[in-house]
Every structure is written in structure tokens, then in C-alpha cells.
FITOR-993991 format. One record per residue: residue in three letters; x, y, z of N, C-alpha, C in turn. Coordinates in steps of 0.02 Angstrom, whole numbers, plus 50000, padded with zeros to 5 digits. Example, Ala and Ser with C-alpha at 12.3 -4.5 7.8 and 13.67 -1.06 7.14 Angstrom:
// FITOR-993991
Ala506604971650390506154977550390506604983550390/Ser506424988850354506844994750357506455000250394/
This chain:
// FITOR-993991
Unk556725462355336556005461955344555705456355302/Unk555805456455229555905450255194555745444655207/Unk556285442555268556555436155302555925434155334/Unk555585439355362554995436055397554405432955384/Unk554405433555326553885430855275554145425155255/Unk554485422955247554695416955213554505409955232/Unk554305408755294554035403055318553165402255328/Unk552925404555355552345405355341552005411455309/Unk551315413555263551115417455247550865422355308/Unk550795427755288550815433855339549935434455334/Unk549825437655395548925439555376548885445855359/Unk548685448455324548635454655298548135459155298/Unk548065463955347547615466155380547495472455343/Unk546885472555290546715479555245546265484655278/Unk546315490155285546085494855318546175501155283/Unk546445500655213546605508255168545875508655147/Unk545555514455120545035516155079545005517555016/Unk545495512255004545295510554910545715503754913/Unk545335503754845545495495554806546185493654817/Unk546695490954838547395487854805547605482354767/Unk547075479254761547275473754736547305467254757/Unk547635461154732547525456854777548235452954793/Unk548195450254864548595447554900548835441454904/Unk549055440154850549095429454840549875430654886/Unk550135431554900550835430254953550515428755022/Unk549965431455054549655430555113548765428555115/Unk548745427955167547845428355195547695436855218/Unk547175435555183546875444155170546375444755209/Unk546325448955263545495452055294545385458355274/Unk544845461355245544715466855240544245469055285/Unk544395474255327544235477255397543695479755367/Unk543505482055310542935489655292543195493255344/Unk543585497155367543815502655400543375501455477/Unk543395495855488542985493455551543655491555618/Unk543655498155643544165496155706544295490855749/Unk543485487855760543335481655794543565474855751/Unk543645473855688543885469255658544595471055625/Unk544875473455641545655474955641545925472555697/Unk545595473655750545635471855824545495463155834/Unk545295462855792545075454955808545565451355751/Unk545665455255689546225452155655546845451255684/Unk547155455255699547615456655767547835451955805/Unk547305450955833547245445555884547175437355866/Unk547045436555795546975431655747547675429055744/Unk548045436055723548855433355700549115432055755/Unk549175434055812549405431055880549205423155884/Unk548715423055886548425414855894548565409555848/Unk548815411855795549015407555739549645410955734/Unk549965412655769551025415455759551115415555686/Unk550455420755652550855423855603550955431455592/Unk551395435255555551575441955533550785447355514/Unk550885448555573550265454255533550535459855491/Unk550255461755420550285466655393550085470955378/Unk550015476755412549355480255422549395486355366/Unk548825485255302548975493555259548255496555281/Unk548505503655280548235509655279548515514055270/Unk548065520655287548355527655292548715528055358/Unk549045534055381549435536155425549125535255467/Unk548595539855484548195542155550547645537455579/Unk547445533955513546925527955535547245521055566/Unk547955520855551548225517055556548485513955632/Unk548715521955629548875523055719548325522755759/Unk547625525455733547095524455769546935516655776/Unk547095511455734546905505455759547305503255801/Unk548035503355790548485501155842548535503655911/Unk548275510455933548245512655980547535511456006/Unk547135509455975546445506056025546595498656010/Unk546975495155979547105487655998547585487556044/Unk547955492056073548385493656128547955495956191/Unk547385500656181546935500056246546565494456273/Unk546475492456217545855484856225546135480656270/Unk546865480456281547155473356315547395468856268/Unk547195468156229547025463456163547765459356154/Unk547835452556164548485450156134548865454156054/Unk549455454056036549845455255989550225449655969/Unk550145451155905550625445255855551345444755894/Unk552055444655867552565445555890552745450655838/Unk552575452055758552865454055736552295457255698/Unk552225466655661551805469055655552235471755587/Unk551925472855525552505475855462551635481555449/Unk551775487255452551485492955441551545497355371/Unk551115494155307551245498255258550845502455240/Unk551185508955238550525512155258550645519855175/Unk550345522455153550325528955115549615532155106/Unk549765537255053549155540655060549415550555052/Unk549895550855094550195555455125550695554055175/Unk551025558355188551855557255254551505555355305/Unk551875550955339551865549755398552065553755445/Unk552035557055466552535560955531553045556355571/Unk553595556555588554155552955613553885551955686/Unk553645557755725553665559155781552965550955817/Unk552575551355758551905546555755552395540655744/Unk552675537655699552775531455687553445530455758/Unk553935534855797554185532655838553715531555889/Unk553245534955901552625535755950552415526255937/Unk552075525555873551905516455865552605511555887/Unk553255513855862553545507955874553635505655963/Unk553775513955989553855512856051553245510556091/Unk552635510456066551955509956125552015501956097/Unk552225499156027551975491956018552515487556064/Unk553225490156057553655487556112553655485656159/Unk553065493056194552915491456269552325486656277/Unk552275482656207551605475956225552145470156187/Unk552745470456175553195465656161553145463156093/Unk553035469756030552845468455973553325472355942/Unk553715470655894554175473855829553715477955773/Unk553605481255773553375485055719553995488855670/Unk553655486355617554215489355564553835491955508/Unk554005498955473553505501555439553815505555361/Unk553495502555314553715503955244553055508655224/Unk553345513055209553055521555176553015520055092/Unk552375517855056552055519255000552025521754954/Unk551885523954903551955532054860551545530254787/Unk551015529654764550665528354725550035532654694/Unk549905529954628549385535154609548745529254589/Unk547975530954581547575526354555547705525354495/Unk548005531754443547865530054375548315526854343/Unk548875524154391549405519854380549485514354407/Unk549615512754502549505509354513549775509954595/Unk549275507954635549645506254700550545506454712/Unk550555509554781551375507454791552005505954737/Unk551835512454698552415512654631553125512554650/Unk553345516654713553745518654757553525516954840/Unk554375516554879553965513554928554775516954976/Unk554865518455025555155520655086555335518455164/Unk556025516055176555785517255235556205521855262/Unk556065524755329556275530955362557065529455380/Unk557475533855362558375533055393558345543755400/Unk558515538655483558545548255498558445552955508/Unk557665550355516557015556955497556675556155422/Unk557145556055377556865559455315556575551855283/Unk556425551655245555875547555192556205546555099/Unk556505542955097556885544055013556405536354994/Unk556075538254930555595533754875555955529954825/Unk555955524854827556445520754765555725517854725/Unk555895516054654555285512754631555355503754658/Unk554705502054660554685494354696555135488654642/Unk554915491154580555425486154532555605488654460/Unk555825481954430555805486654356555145486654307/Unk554595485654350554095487254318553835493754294/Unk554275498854351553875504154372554355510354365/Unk554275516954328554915520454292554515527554335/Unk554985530754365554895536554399555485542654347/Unk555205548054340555635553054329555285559654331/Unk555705565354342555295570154359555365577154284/Unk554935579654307554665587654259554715590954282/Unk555125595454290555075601054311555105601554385/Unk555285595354410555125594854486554575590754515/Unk554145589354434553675584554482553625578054478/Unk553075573654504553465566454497553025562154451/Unk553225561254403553035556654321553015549954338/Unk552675547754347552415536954338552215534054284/Unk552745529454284552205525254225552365516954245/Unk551985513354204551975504354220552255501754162/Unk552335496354169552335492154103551995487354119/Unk551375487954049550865484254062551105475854017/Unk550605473854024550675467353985550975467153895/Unk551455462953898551825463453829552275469853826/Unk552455469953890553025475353882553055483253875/Unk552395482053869552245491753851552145496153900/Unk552575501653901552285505353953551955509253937/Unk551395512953995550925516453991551315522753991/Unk550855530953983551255535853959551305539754031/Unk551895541554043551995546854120551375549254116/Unk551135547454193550665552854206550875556354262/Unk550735564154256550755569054306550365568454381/Unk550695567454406550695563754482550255570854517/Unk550685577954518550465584254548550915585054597/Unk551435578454608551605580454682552355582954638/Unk552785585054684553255587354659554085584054711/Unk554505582154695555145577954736555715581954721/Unk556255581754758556925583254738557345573454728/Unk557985575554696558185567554668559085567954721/Unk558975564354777559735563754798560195559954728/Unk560745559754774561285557354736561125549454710/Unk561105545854729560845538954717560145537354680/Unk559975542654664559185542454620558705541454670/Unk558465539654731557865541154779557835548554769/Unk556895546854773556685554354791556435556454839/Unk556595563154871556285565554933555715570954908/Unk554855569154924554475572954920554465580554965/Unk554235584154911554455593254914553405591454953/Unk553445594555034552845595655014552605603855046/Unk552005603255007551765611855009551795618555060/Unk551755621655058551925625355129551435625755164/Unk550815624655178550265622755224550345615555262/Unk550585612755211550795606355246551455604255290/Unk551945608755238552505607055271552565610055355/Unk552075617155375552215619055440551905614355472/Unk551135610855453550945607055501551295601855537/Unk551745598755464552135592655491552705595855531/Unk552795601755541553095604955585552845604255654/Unk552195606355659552055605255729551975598555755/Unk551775593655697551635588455732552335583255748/Unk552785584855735553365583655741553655585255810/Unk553205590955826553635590355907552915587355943/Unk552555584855937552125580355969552565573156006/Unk552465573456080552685566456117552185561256119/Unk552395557656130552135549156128551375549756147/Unk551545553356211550685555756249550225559356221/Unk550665563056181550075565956134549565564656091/Unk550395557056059550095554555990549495549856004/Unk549465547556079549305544456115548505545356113/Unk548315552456126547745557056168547635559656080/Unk547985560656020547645565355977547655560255908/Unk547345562355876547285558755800547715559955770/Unk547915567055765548215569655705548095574855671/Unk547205574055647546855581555623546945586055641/Unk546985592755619546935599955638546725603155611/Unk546455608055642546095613555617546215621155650/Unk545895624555619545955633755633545395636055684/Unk545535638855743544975641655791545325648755806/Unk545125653655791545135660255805546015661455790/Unk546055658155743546775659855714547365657555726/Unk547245653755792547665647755800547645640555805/Unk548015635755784547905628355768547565624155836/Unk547225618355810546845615355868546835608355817/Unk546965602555887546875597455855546475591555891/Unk546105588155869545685583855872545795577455924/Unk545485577955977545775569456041545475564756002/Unk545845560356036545545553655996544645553456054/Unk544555547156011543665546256040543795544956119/Unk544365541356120544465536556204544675544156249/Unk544785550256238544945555856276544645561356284/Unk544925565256321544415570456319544925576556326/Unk544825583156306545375586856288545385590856365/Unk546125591656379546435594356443546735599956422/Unk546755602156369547045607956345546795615856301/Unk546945620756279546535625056223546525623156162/Unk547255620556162547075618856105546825613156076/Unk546595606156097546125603856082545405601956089/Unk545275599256057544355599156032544225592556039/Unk543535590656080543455584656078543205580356000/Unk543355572456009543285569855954542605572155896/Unk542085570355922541575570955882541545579855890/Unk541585583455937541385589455907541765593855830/Unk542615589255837542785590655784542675587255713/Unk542345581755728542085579655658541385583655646/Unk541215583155674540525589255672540575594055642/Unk541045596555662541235605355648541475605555564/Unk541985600455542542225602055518542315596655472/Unk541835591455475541605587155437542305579355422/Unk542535581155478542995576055446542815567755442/Unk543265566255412543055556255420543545551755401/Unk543675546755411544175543655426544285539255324/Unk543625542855301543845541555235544365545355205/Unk544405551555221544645558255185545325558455224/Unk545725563255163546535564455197546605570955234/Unk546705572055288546825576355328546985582455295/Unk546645587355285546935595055273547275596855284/Unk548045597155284548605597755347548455604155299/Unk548735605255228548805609955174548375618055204/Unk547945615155232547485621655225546845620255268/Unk547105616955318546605616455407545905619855399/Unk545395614055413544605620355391544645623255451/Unk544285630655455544095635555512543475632955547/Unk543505632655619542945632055646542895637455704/Unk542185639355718542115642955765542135643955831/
């Protein structure tokens, strides 16, 4: 992946909802979480044959690529997707590689793992297999765990590192020192269901879910309209249940709506 950067700078298409920092390896657009100028960045790197790099979250992420996939819209040749926040679902990122394919685009996607009070992308992933194992990005950056959970720290300027801070999340450590995040049991069934989600789905739904009379319901994207019980059209479920494309999906504990 590396390799592709090496000749010209990549455009780097920001779309997360917080600060990261800054980008001297590439040319930086910051979208403000504006779908229409992601869409036009997009289409930027096509016209000038360079690497788009697109960061965000999971779900917002797929939401731009899958309405720069309705639009018509030319594609770069080559798309690098870094995305955290929370897991990706496997079933979603095969869903992106295969729909960008079918517009003659490589998407390749490195999984994140960071805290604010430390620092962006401390740890970073990519998928072998299904599963997700976190290495730290360098030797700047010292991971170890408590009790199961996962401890960060930096080394700041002049060598010093800052003191572990308690992350909250909690990992198991394979044999080779990567860690695989332990996640909660509200979450872990969701990523259960959304795991057997097909292409068409990922296609037609966001991602969100929520609780209606005791069973799960999940959210169409804006471009659809729901053909099923169990989902809810776009805006009525932000309505209901207040969601926004700032905030991380409740998988943990789905709000109830009526």
C-alpha cells in the first residue's frame, strides 16, 4: 500500500469529526462532514491521477462512497480508506471493496485505534480473515494492557513518555503481541447481525439500529425507502431517535423507539 504513495502525494480526503492533525505527506481537503464535497474531492483525485485517502468513521464513510457511487461521479484508480472510531463490520468493508470494483477502483482499508488524550491512530489494523489484530504505528507509541484493558502512552518531545492512560476499552494479546479488541456484549451481538448483512443491504442501510417493540430495526439510507419491518425510513429514524452523523452509533445499547 506504501508503494502507492511514493510518486506523487495522495489527496487526502478528511471527513472524521475531530481534529487529526496535520497532513504534510499529502494535499488535505477537509469535507466539514459535507457529502457533496467529498464527492467533488473524489472526483478531484481522478482528474489529477492521484491516491485518494479517505479518513473517517465506519458508517459515514461508506455513506460517502456509496452516494459517490450513485452520483455517476468519476473515481480515482486507487482509494486507501482509513477509517476508526469503532469496528468496522467485515460484511460493510467487503460490501465497499466489491461496489468500488464494480466502478474500476481498488479500495484498500487500514482500521485505526486511538484515543484524544493521547493521540490519533496509536494502533492501526488491517483485516486477515475476518478478524482485526492492532499493532502500535511505531516506536513512538507503547501499548500494554491491565487487567485486560488497553494502556497508551506517547513519547513526547525529548524522549519522555507520557503516563498510560486508561483507554476503557479492553483487548486480548495473540501470540505475536497484536491485539484483538474484546467488545461489549450489546455490541458484540449487533456486529453479529450486521455481519450477515449482503452487499444490497449495505447498499439500502446505514448501519444504525435501534429497538421497536423489542425487536431490532435499522435505518435506510436517505437515497431509499424501507421495503421491509424491519426498517425505518432515513429521517424518521433520526427523528426518533436523535441520531447524527456526528455521534457513534449505539450498537452497545440501541435507543427504543415507538
Amino acid at each position: 500500500m506504501v508503494e502507492r504513495l511514493q510518486d506523487r502525494p495522495p489527496l487526502i480526503i478528511n471527513s472524521y469529526p475531530a481534529t487529526l492533525g496535520e497532513f504534510a505527506f499529502g494535499i488535505a481537503i477537509d469535507t466539514y462532514l459535507s457529502p457533496r464535497t467529498a464527492s467533488r474531492a473524489l472526483w478531484l483525485a481522478q482528474q489529477e491521477g492521484l491516491t485518494a485517502v479517505l479518513l473517517g468513521q465506519p458508517l459515514f464513510a461508506a455513506e460517502l462512497l456509496f452516494g459517490h457511487r450513485r452520483s455517476g461521479a468519476p473515481w480515482p484508480a486507487e482509494v486507501i480508506l482509513a477509517t476508526g472510531g469503532y469496528v468496522m463490520p467485515a460484511t460493510l468493508e467487503q460490501a465497499l471493496e466489491r461496489e468500488l470494483a464494480a466502478a474500476g477502483t481498488r479500495l484498500s482499508v487500514i482500521h485505526f485505534y486511538g484515543a484524544a488524550e493521547v493521540d490519533a491512530g496509536c494502533l492501526l489494523a488491517r483485516r486477515a480473515g475476518g478478524r482485526l489484530v492492532y499493532y502500535p504505528r511505531g516506536e513512538d507509541v507503547s501499548v500494554s494492557l491491565n487487567g485486560g484493558q488497553v494502556l497508551l502512552a506517547r513519547q513526547q518531545e525529548g524522549g519522555i513518555w507520557s503516563e498510560p492512560f486508561e483507554t476503557g476499552d479492553f483487548a486480548v494479546e495473540n501470540a505475536d503481541g497484536g491485539l484483538e479488541l474484546v467488545q461489549a456484549a450489546g455490541t458484540k451481538a449487533a456486529l453479529a447481525r450486521l455481519e450477515l448483512w449482503t452487499r444490497d443491504e449495505w447498499l439500502r442501510r446505514t448501519g444504525w439500529l435501534a429497538m421497536k417493540h423489542g425487536e431490532i430495526v435499522a435505518q435506510v439510507r436517505a437515497s431509499s425507502w424501507p421495503t421491509a419491518p424491519e426498517e425505518i425510513e432515513y429521517y424518521d429514524f433520526a427523528r426518533l431517535t436523535g441520531m447524527t452523523w456526528l455521534d457513534k452509533p449505539r450498537w452497545f445499547d440501541p435507543p427504543a423507539i415507538e
